[in-house]
Backbone bond lengths (Angstrom), bond angles and torsions (degrees), N, CA, C in turn:
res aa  C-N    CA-C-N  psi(-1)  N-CA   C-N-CA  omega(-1)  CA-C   N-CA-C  phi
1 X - - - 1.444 - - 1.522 108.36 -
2 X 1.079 127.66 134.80 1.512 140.43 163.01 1.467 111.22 -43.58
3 X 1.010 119.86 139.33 1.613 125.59 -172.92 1.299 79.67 -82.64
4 X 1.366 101.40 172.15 1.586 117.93 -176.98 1.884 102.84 -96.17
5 X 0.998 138.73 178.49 1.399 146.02 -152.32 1.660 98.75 -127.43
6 X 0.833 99.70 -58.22 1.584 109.44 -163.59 1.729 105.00 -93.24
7 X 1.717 115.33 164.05 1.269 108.48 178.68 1.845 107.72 -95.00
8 X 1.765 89.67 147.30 2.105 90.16 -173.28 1.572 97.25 -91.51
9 X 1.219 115.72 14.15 1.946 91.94 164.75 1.316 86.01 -164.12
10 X 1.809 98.74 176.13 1.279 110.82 -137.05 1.620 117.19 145.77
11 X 0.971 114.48 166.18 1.807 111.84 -177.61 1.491 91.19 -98.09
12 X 1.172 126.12 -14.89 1.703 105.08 -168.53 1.343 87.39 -167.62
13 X 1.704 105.75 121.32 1.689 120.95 165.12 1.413 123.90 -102.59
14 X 0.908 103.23 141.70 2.067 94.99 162.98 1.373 90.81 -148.02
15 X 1.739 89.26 150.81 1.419 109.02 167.37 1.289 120.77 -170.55
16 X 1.173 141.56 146.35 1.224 131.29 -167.72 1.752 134.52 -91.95
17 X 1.144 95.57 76.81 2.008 98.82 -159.40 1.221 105.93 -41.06
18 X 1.310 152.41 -6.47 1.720 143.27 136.41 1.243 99.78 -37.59
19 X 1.324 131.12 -78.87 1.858 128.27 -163.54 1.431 101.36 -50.41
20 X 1.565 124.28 -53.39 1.094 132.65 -169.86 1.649 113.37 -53.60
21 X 1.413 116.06 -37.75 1.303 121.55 -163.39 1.475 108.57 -90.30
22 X 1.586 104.90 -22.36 1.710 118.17 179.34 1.466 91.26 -69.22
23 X 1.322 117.44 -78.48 1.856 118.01 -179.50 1.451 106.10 -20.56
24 X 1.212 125.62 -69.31 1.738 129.70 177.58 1.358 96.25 -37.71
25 X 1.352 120.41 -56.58 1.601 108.42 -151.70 1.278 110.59 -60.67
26 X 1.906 115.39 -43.61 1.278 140.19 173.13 1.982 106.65 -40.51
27 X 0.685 79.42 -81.48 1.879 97.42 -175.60 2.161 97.43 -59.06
28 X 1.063 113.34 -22.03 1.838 98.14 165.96 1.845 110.76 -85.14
29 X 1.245 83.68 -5.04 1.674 80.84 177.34 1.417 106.92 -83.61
30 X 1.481 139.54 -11.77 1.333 130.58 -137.97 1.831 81.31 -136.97
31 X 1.223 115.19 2.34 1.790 105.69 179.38 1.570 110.78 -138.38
32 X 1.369 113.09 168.57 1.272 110.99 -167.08 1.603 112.98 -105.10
33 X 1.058 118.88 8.85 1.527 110.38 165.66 1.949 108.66 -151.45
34 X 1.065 128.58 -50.24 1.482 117.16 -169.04 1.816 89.46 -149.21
35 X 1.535 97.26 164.54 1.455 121.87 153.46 1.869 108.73 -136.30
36 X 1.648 92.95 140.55 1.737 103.74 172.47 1.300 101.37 -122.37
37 X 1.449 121.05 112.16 1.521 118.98 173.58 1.595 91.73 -117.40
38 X 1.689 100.22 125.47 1.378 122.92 168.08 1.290 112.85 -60.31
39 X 1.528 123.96 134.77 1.315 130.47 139.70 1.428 159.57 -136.56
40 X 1.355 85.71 19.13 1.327 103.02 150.90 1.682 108.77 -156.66
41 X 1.121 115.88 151.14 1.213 118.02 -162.46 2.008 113.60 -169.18
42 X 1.690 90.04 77.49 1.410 116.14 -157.54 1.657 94.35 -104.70
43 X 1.447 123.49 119.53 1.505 102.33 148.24 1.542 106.70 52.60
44 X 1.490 130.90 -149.28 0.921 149.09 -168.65 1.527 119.06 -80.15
45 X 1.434 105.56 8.30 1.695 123.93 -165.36 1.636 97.76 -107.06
46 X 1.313 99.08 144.23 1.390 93.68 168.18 1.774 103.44 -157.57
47 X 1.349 130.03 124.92 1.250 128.17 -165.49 1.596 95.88 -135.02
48 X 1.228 101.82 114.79 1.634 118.73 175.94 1.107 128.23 -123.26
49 X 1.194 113.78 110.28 2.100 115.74 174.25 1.677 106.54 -84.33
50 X 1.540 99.95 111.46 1.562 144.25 -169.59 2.290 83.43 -95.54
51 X 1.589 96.12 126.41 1.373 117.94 127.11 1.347 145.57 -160.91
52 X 0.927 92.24 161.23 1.675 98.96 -155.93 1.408 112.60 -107.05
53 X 1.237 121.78 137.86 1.544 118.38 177.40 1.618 105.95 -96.84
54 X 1.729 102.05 158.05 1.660 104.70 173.88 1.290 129.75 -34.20
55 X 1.275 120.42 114.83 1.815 122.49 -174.31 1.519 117.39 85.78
56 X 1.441 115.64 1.99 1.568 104.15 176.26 1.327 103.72 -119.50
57 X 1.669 105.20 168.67 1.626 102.90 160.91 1.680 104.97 -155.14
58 X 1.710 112.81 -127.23 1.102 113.61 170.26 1.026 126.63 -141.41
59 X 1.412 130.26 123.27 1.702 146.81 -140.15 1.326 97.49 -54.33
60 X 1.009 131.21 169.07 2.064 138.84 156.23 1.181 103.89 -35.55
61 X 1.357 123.90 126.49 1.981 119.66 158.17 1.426 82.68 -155.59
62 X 1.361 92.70 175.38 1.815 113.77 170.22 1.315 98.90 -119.62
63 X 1.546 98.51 -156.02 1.511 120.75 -172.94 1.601 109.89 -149.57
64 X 0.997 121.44 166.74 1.825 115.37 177.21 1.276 89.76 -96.73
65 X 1.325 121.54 -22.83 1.948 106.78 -161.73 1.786 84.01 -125.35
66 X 1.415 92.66 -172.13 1.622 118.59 -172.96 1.424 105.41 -70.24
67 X 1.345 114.99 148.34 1.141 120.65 179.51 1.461 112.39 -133.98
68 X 1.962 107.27 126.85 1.871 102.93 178.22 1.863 93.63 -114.16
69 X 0.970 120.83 162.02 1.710 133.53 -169.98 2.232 102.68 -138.42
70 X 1.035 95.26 81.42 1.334 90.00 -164.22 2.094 87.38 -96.56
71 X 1.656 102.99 128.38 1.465 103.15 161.82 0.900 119.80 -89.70
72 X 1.533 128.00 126.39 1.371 131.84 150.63 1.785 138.80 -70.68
73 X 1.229 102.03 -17.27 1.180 133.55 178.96 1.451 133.71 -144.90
74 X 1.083 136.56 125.27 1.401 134.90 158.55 1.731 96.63 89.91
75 X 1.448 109.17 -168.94 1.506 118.57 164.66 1.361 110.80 -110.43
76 X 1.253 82.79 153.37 2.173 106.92 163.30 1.246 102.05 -133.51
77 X 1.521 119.29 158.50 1.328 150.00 133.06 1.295 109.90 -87.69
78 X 1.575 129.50 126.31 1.044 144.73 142.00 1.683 121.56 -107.21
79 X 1.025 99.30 129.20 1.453 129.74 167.26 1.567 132.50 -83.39
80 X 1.253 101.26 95.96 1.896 109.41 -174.24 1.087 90.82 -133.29
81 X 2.013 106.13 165.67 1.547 129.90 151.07 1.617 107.30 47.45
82 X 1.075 131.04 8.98 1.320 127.49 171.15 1.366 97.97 109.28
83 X 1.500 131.53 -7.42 1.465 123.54 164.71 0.887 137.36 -95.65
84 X 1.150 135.77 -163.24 1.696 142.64 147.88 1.490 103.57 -153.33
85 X 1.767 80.97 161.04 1.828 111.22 -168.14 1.131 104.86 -125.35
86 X 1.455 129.26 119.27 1.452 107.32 161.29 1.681 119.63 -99.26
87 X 1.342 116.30 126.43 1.195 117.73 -152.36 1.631 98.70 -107.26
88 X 1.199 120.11 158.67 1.444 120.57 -179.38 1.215 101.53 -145.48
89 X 1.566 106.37 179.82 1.903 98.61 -155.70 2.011 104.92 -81.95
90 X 1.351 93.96 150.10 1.262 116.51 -153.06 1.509 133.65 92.23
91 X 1.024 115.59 -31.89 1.344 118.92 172.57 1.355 130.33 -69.51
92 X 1.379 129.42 169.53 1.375 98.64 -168.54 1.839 86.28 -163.72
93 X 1.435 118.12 139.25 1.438 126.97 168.07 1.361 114.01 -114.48
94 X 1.534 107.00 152.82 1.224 108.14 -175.18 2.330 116.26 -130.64
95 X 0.798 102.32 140.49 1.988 98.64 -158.16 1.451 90.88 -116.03
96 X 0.865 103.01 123.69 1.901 99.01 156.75 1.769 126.11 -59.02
97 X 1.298 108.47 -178.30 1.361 104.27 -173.45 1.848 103.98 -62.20
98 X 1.469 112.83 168.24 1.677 110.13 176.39 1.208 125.33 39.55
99 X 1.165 112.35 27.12 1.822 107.11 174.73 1.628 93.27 -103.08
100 X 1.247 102.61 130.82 1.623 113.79 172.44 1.482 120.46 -68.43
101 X 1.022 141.26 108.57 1.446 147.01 155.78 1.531 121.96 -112.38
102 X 1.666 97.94 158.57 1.224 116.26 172.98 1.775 112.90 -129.73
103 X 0.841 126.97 135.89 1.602 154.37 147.87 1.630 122.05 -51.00
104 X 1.397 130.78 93.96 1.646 114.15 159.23 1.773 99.77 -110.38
105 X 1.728 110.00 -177.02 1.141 117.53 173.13 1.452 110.47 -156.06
106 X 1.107 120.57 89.59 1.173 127.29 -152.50 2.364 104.16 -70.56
107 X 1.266 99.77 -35.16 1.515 91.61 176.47 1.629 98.74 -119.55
108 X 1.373 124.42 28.36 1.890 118.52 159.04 1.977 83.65 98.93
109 X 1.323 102.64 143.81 1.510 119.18 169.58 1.094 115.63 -126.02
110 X 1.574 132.27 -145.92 1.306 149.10 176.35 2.140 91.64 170.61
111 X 1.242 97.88 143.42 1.483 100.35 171.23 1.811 99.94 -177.59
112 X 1.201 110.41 171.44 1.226 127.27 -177.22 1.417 127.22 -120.10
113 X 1.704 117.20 121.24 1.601 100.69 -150.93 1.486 88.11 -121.94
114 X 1.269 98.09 123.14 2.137 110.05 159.99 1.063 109.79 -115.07
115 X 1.325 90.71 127.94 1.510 109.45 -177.99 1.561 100.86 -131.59
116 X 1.793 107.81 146.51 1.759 108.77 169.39 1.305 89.80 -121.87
117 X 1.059 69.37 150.64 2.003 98.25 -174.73 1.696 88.11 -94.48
118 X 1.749 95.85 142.86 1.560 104.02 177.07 1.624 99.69 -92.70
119 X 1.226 120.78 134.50 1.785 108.65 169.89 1.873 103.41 82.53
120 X 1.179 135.61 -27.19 1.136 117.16 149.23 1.579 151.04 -14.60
């Protein structure tokens, strides 16, 4: 994976999630199921651009802190609480701390995952 360019913490970030999302696109071409390139990664913060290629995603896990899954691209199914959402680009869900989910993408995504860490 490409190191990232810019620094993930800091009192004040910018960056341009076009460059960011091209790099993803670059580096999902060269693997067989997903790329997570961190970008910000403060303390108890953690903001990650997730993609996914056609037919994969990411198994059941939780989180200690809250979790939002905002798509920028393409669709997902996510799987929580005994449901699922299918989310399409723009939309965005949000899980509380310890709720178990899973991620598929049946034609490849791109989305953005914040997560806070509990105790971080």
């Amino acid at each position: 994976m490409t190191p990232v360019q810019h620094r993930i913490s800091g009192a004040a970030l910018s960056f341009s999630l076009d460059d960011e999302m091209r790099t993803v696109r670059d580096e999902l071409a060269k693997v067989p199921a997903r790329v997570g390139r961190t970008l910000v990664k403060d303390g108890p913060l953690r903001v990650t651009l997730v993609g996914l290629r056609a037919g994969q995603g990411l198994h059941e896990h939780h989180s200690s802190g809250p979790v939002t899954i905002h798509v920028l691209e393409g669709t997902i199914e996510v799987s929580a609480a005994g449901k699922s959402w299918a989310l399409n680009q723009g939309m965005l869900l949000a899980l509380d701390a310890a709720v178990p989910h899973a991620v598929t993408s049946a034609t490849g995504a791109m989305f953005l995952l914040t997560v806070q860490h509990a105790g971080a």
